[in-house]
N, C-alpha and C positions, 0 to 999 in steps of 0.2 A: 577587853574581850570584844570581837566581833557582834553587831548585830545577829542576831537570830534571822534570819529570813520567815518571813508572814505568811501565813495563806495567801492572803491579797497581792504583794508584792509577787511570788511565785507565779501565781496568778495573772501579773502584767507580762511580768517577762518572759511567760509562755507566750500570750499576746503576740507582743511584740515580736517573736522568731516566727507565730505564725502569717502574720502581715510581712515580713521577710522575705518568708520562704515563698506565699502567694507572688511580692513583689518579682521576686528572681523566677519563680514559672511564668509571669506573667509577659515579663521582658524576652525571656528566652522562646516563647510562643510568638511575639511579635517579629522577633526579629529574626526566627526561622521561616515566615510566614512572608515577610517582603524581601527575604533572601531567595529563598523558592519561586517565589512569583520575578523577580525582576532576574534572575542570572541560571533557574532553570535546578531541578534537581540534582541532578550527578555533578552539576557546577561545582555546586554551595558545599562545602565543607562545615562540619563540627567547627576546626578553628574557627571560619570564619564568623557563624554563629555565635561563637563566644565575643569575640574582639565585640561583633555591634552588640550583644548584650551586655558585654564588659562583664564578663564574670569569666572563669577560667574553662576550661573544654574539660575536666572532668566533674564540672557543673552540671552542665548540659547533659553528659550522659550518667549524671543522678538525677537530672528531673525527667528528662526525655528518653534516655534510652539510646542515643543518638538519631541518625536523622529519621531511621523506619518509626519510632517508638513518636518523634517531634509531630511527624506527617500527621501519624494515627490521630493523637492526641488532637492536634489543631480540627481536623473531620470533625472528631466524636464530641467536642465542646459546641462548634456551631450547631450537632445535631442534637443537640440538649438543653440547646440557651432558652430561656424562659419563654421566649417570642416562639418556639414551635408548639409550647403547649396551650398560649393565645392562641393562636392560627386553628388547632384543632379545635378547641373551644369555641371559637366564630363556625368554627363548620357545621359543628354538630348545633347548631344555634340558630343557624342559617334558617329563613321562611320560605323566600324568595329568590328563587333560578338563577335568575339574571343577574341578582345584585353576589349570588354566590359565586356565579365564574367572574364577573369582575371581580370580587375580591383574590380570586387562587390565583389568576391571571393576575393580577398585581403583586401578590405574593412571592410568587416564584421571580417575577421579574425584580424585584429590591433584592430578593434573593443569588439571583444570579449578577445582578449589579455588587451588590458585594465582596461576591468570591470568585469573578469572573478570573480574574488570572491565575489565582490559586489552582483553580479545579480546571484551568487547562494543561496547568505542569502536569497536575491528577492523571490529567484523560492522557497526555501524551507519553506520562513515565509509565502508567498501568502496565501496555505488554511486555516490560522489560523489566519490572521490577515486583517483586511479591506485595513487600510491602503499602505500595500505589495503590496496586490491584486492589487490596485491602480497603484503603481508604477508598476509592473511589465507590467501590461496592457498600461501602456503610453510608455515602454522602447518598448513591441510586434510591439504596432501601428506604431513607429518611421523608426523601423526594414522590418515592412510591406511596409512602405511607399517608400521607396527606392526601395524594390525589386519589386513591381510594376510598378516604375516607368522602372526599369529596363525592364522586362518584355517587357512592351507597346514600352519600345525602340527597342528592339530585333523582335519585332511584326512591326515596320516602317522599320525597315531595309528588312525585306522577308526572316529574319534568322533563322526562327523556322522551324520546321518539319514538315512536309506534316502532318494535322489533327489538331496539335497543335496550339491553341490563346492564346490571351495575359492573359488570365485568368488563366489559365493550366499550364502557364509559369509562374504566380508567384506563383500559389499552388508550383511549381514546386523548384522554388525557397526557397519558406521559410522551404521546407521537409529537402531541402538541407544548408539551412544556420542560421536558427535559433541556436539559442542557445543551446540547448536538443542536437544538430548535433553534434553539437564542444564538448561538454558535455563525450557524447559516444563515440567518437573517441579520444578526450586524455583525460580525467579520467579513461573509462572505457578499451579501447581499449591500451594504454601507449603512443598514437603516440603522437611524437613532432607536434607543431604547422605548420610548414613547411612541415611533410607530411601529416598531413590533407588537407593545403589548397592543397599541387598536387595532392590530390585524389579530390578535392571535385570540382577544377577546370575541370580536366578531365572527372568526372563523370557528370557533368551539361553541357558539352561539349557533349557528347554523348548521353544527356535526352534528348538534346534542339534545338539542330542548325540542319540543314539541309545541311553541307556541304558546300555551296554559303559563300563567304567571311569569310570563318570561320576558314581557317586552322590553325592546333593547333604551338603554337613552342616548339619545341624541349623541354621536361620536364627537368627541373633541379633539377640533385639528388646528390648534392654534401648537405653537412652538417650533422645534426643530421637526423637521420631516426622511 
């Protein structure tokens, strides 16, 4: 007679189909993700997704949905990874002005260092396709959400400029840190990453504080320029 299957053993080899199934999302988000970024959305096929994940094309559209459901997915996990709920948590924590737009200025910029070609497929499939639009608008809100909450910090602290509220301050904010920002300043303009964020740090220094706790430190211009 067969073993009886255990609790415990049931148990494992639940387990292990759910480290599986994690493995095979896990791959299939990767490799949608530098399929997208390197050969362009209406490029990249399902097949092809599957080949570099190595799992078959009605894989992909069991975990993903195919490529609108893959897109989504990819967005809404960077906008949920444990690092944006640190980022709020530094804000709302924040004493000091200066040290708070250096940090959102650096922020956004590791930020945008990370998903830089991802989120230009974003920006350039949005008019044309629903599902982009989508995405893109869930990656904006994410983006929004922090420099507001920035803002409303910078507004408790009495660090804004004589006329300036927290509203004006996150308008303020997203002119200066969106994506389109980083976009035109090193695509368009050549600047390395590191002098965009000392321009964009010192320029939102100068939009937005009122002097009171705010003094700048010393800019750091050693590296690429």
């Amino acid at each position: 007679m067969p073993p009886v299957p255990t609790r415990s053993s049931k148990s494992a080899g639940a387990s292990r189909r759910a480290e599986y199934a994690a493995a095979t999302r896990r791959a299939i988000h990767e490799a949608a993700r530098e399929l997208f970024s390197a050969q362009g959305y209406f490029a990249t096929t399902v097949d092809d997704i599957a080949a570099a994940a190595r799992v078959a094309p009605a894989t992909v559209y069991a975990v993903g949905g195919g490529k609108q459901g893959l897109l989504k997915a990819i967005i809404e996990a960077r906008t949920t990874a444990p690092d944006v709920a640190e980022t709020h948590a530094r804000i709302a924590a924040a004493t000091d002005a200066a040290e708070l737009l250096r940090f959102i200025v650096n922020a956004t910029r590791i930020r945008f260092e990370h998903s830089r070609d991802l989120m230009r497929v974003v920006a350039d499939t949005a008019p044309h396709d629903a599902g982009a639009a989508q995405a893109l608008r869930t990656a904006q809100a994410s983006l929004r959400d922090g420099l507001t909450r920035t803002a409303r910090r910078l507004a408790e602290l009495g660090a804004l400029r004589p006329g300036a509220d927290a509203e004006e301050a996150a308008e303020t904010l997203w002119f200066y840190l969106n994506n389109n920002a980083y976009f035109t300043l090193t695509d368009d303009n050549g600047w390395s990453l590191e002098k965009a964020e000392r321009w964009l740090r010192d320029s939102l220094h100068h939009a937005l504080l009122n002097g009171v706790n705010t003094t700048p430190r010393p800019p750091v211009i050693s590296g690429p320029r």
